[in-house]
C-alpha positions in Angstrom: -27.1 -9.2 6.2 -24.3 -7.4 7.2 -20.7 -8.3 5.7 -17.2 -6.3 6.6 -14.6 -7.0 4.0 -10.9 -5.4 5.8 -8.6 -4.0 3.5 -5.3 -4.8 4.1 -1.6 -4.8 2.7 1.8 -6.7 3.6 5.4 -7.1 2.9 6.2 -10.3 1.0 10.2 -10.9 0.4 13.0 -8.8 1.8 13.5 -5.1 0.7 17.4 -4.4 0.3 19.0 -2.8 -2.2 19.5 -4.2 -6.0 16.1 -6.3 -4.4 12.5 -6.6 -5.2 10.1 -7.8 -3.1 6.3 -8.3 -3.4 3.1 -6.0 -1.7 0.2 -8.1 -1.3 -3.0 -6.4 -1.0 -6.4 -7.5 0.0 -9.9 -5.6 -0.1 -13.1 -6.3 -1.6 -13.2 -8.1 -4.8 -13.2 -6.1 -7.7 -11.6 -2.8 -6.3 -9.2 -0.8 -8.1 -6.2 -0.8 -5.6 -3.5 1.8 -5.6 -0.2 1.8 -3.4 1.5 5.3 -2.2 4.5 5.1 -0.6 6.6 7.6 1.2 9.7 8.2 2.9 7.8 10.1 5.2 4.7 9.0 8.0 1.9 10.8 8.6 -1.5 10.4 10.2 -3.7 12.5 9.4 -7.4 12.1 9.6 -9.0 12.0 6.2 -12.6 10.6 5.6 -12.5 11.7 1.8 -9.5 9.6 1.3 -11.1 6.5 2.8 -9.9 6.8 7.0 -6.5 7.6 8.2 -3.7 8.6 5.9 -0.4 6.6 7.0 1.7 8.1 4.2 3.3 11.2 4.1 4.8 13.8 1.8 5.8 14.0 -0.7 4.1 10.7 -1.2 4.3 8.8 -5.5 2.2 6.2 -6.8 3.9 2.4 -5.8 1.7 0.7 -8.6 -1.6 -0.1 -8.7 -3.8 -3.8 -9.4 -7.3 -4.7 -9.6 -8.2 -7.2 -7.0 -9.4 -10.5 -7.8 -12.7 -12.5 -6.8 -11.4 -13.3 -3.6 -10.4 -10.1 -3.1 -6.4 -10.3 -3.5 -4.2 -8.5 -5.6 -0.1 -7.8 -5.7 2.2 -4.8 -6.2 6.1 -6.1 -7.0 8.6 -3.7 -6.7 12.3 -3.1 -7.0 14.6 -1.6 -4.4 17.1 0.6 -6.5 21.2 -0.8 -6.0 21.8 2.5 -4.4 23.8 1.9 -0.5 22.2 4.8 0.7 18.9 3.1 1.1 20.3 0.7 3.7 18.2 1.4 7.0 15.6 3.8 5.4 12.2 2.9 6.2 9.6 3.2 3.0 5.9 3.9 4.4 2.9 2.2 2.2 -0.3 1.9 2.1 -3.2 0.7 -0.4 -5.9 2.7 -1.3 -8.9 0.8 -2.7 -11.6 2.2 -4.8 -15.1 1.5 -7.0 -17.3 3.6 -9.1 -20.3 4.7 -6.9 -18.3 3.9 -3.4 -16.5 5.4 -0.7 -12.5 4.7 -1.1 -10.9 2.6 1.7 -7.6 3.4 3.2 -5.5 0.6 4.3 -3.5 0.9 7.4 0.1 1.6 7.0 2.9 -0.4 6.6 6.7 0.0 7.0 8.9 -1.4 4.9 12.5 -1.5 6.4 15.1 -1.4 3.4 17.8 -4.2 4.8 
């Protein structure tokens, strides 16, 4: 039996400054899951990463979670109070990993800072 598990991230809450909103992540259970984040895009093909990497550089660690037995986990993060975010868009994506497997890129997302 066959069984594809998609790794995937989204945008809970609104991302303004002063904010924080909420990155939830899903993948197969029991992954170590790490978010990068960039004010950069990229797409670069990179099969040793896990697929296709979304984020560019420089690109910092968002956080990082272990996901559950269904598979979810969730990043929370703050928006600094600084004005000159307004209209920037932050590129994520979630990397998932497991001793003994191939890592698993997410595709990206864009997070528009309100």
């Amino acid at each position: 039996e066959l069984q594809v598990v998609e790794t995937g991230i989204i945008q809970q809450g609104v991302a303004a400054p002063g904010s924080t909103f909420t990155l939830r992540l899903w993948g197969e259970p029991g992954r170590s899951a790490r978010c990068f984040g960039s004010w950069n895009s990229a797409f670069v093909l990179r099969p040793d990463l896990g697929g296709v990497l979304r984020v560019g550089v420089p690109a910092w660690l968002l956080g990082q979670a272990t996901l559950d037995a269904q598979g979810r986990g969730a990043v929370t993060l703050r928006v600094p109070n600084d004005p000159n975010l307004s209209g920037r868009t932050l590129h994520a994506q979630l990397q998932t990993t497991a001793t003994g497997m191939n890592p698993v890129l997410s595709d990206g997302l864009d997070v528009a800072i309100q």
